[in-house]
N, C-alpha and C positions, 0 to 999 in steps of 0.2 A: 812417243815416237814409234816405239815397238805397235802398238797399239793400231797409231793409226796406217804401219805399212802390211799391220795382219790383213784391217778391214778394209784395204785395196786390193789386197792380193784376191780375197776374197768374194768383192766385187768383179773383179776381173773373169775369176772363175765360177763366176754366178753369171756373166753374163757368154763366157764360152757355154757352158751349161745351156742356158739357155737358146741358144742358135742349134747346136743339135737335138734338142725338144723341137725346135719350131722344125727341122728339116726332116729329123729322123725320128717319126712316132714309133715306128718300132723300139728304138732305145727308149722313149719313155717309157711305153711297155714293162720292158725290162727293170727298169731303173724303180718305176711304182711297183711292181710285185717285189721287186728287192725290198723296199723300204716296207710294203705289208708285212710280207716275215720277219724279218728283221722287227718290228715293232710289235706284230700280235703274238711272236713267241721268245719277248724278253731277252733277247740276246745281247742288249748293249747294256750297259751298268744306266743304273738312272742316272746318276752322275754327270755321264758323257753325253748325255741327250740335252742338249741347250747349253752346255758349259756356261750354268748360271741363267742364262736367259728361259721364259718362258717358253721354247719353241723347238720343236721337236722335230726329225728328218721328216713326217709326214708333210707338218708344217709348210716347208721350205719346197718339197714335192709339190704342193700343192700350187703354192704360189708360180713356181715355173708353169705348170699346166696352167693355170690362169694368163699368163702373161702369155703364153705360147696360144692359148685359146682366143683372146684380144687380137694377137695378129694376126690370126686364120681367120676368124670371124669378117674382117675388113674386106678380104679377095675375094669375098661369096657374094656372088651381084643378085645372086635369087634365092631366099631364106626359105625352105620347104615351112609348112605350118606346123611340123611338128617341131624343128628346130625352134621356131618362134616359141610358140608354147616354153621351150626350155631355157631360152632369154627372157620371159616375162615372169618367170618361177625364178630367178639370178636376176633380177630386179629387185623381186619384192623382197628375196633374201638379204638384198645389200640395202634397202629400205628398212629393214627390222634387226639388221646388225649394225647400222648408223645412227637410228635412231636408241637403241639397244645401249648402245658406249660411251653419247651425250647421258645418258639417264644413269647407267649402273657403270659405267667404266670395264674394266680389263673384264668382268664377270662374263660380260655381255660375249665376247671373246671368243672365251673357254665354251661354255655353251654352244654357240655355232660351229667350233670346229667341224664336228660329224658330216655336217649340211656342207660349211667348206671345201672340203675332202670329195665329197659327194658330185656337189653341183662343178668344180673345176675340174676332176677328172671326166663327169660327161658333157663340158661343154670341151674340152678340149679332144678329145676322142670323135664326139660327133661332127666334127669338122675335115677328117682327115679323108685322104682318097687310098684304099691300097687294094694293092694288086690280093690274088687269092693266095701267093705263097707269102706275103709280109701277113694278110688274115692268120694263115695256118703258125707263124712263127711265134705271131702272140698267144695262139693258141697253146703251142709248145709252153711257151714262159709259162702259163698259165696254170698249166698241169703239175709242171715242176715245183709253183707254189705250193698247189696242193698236195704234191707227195712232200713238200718238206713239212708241211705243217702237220701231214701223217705221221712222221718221224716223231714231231716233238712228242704228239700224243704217246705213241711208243715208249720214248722217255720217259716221259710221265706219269705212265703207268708202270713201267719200273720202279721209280721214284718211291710211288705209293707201296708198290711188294716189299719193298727194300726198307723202308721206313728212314730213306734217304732227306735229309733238309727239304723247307721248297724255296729253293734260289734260284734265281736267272730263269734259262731255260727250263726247270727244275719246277718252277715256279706255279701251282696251281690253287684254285679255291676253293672247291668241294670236299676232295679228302674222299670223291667216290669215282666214277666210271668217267665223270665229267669232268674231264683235266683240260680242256679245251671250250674255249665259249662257243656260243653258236656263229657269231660273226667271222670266228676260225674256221669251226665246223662248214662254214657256209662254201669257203674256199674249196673244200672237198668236195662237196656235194658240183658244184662248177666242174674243176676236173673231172670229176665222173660223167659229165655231161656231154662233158666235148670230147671224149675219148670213145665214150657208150657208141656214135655211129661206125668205130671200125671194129664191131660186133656184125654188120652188116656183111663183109665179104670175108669173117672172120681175119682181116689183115693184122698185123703187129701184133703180136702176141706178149710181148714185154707191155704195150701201153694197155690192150684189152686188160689185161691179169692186177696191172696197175691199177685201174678201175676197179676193180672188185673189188680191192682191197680199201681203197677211201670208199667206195660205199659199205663197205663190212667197218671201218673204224664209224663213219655215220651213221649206223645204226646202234653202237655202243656208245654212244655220247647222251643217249637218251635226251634228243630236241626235237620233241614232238613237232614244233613248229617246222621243223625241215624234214621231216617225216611224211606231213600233210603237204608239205612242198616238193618234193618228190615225188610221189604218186599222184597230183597232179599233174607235172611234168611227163610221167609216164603213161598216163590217160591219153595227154595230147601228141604225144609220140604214136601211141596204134591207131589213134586217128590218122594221123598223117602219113605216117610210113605203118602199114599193118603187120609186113612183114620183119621190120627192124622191132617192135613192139611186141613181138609174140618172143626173141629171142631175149628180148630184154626181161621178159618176166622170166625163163629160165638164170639170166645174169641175175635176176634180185633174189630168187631162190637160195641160187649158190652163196649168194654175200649172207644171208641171214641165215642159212644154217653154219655159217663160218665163223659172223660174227656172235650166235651162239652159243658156238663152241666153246670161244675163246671168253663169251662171257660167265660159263657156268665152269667151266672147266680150268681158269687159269687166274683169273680176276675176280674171282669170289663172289658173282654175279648172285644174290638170293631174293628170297622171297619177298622181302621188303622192296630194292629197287623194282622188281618188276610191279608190282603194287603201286608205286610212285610213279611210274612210266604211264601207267593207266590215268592216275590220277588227272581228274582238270581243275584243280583245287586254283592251281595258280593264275591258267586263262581267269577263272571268276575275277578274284582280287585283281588282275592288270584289269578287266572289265570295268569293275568297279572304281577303280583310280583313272579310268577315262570319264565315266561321266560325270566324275567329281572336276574333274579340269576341265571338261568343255559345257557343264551344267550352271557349277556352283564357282570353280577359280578362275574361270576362264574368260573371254570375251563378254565387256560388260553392256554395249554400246552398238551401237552401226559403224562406227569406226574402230569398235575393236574386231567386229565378225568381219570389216572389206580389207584390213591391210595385218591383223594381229595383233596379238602382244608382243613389245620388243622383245630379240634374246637380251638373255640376263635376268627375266624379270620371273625367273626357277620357275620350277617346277612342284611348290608346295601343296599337299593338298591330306585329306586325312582318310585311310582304307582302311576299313573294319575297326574304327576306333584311336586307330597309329596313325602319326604323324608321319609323312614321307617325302622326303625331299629330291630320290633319283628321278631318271630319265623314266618317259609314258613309257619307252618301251612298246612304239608303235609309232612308223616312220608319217602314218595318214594322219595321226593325234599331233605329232608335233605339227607337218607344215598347215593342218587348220589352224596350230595355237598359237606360230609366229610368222606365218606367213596368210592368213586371213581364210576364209570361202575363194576365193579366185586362186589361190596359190594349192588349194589342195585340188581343186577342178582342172588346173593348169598341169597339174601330176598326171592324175589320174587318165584326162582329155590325153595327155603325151604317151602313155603307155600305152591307151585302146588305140591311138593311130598308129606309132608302130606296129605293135602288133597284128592288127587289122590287116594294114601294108606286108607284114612279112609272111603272113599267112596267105594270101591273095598270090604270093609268087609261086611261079612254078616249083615243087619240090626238089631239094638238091638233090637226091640219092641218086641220080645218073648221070652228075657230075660231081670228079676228084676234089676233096678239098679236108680241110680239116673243120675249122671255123669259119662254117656256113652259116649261110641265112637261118636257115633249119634248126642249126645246133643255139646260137643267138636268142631264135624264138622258144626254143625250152628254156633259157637261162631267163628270160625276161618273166617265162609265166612262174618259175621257182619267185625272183625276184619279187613279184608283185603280191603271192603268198606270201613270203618271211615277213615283208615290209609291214603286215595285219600285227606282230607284237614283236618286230625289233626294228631298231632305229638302220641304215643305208649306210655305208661309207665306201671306201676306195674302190672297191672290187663290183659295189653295186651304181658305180658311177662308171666304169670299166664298161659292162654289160650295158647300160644303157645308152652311152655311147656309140661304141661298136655296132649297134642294133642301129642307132640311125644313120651312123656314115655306112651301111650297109645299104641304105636305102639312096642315097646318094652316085650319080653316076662313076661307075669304077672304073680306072684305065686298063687297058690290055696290059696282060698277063705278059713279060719278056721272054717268056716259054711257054711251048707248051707242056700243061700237066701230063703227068705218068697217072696211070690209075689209082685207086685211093689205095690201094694194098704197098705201094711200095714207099721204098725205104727214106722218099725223102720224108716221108709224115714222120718217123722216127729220128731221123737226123739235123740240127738245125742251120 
């Protein structure tokens, strides 16, 4: 009886939950970057994550953003063709994770998560209308994920000085500079993104200095792949705005003789890790474990190269002689290997229209905002680099969302903005 007045209660408050997702996307904002940190820096005992069940707060996040995306999707009488594109890639997904769960069961599940996580957060983001201060408040949220996931690295590199346990938030796996994965790291490099234009009129000083500070921990994490994803990002930035671009190379200056500092000077930064940073020993091997899975393990048939292999059906394959059974570790390997040729062209086809479209608008820089178009279109072109050897989850379903309800007619503003220098960009 207890039991079943839990899982009423429960219902009850899944379904309040979910009427302010459907009303108030800024709370899901919030509620999704809570639940990233909250999950990517170990804070909850594994324990209390599922109490018994398979399913994790992502999990449950997800599912609301799904269900909240279902009945947005319905009110839109005219489907832009990039939205389409991201309903026929959320097709083919629920196509190779149904057929994925008849054949392998719960495995099939676990596997998809990532893609779950992914494709719900940007189908339910790329549906919303907001004004430029609900933009700029996610933006806010956004940043603040990424100074907390600064902290933990902070922590963690105590941790490592100390020769403290690795528990909970404490919790790391190299035992070097890399206390933080890149999927963490990735978060930083975001905030740094959307804060990087209030270098422009030198405004907010507390969030510029923020900035510097996640890109000075992003470059002590030694992930090369967000390395080449940033100076990408900052190519397309002097293109665009010349003058925010020329300030930003003094900004990367300052962060990398910072983060220099702290790497030789405090963190035992030597010769060896820098030797390893150089290295591409590892791109090779992830190289080579892709064309073993879309060569030799992968699609056997004309129906496995038009719809995939189901999830569930791993990811086995043998590099340099080793057996290995992880993720490609390459967001294009997987949707070719469970979502077919149509499902990686339907990625890819969504990305170039976005970005096409956000680039074709006139430049924000002489209008107030925090999370522009502008700041969007840097975040899409990191995205679309990381995604070459690491798998997409919340935050890169966040971004490309955002990027297409951007594109989407916006309603007026209930005020008007203050310039970009003042204090609401800092205050939420």
């Amino acid at each position: 009886m207890l039991l079943l007045i839990a899982l009423i209660m429960l219902g009850l408050a899944g379904l309040a939950l979910l009427d302010v997702v459907i009303r108030r996307p800024t709370v899901a904002a919030a509620l999704l970057l809570v639940v990233v940190v909250v999950e990517h820096s170990n804070a909850l005992p594994s324990e209390l994550l599922g109490a018994g069940l398979n399913v994790g707060p992502n999990d449950a996040m997800a599912a609301l953003l799904a269900a909240g995306a279902g009945a947005r999707y319905l009110r839109i009488r005219r489907v832009p063709m990039e939205h389409r594109l991201l309903l026929a890639l959320i097709g083919l997904a629920i196509f190779s994770l149904a057929t994925g769960v008849l054949q392998y069961g719960e495995g099939a599940v676990s596997e998809a998560r990532p893609w779950v996580w992914f494709l719900s957060t940007a189908a339910y983001f790329s549906t919303v209308r907001l004004t430029q201060e609900e933009f700029d408040r996610i933006g806010r949220y956004w940043v603040w994920g990424g100074a907390a996931i600064m902290i933990v690295a902070y922590l963690r590199w105590g941790a490592v000085a100390g020769g403290l346990p690795s528990v909970s938030i404490l919790a790391y796996e190299h035992g070097d500079l890399r206390v933080v994965r890149a999927r963490e790291t990735l978060i930083m490099v975001q905030g740094f993104l959307i804060v990087a234009p209030l270098w422009r009129n030198r405004a907010n000083v507390t969030y510029r200095w923020l900035g510097v500070a996640m890109l000075a921990t992003v470059l002590l994490m030694r992930h090369r792949t967000l390395w080449v994803a940033f100076i990408l990002a900052l190519f397309v930035i002097m293109i665009r705005e010349p003058e925010l671009g020329r300030r930003f190379g003094a900004v990367t200056i300052v962060a990398i003789l910072v983060g220099g500092g702290i790497f030789t000077a405090f963190l035992g930064g030597g010769e060896e890790q820098v030797e390893a940073s150089a290295s591409s020993s590892s791109f090779e091997w992830r190289l080579e474990g892709w064309v073993t899975l879309l060569a030799e393990e992968g699609p056997q048939d004309a129906g496995d190269v038009a719809v995939g292999l189901p999830f569930g059906s791993g990811w086995g394959r043998e590099v340099s002689g080793n057996p290995n059974e992880t993720r490609p570790h390459s967001h294009y390997v997987e949707a070719a290997l469970r979502m077919g040729v149509p499902g990686l062209l339907a990625l890819i086809v969504c990305y170039l229209l976005v970005i096409r479209k956000l680039w074709r608008r006139p430049p924000d820089y002489t209008q107030p905002g925090l999370l522009t178009g502008d700041v969007l279109l840097y975040l899409l072109v990191v995205q679309v680099a990381v995604s070459i050897t690491y798998d997409l989850r919340e935050t890169g379903g966040l971004a490309l969302g955002l990027a297409l309800a951007r594109l989407l007619p916006q309603p007026k503003s209930a005020v008007e903005l203050p310039p970009r220098d003042s204090a609401l960009l800092a205050n939420p």
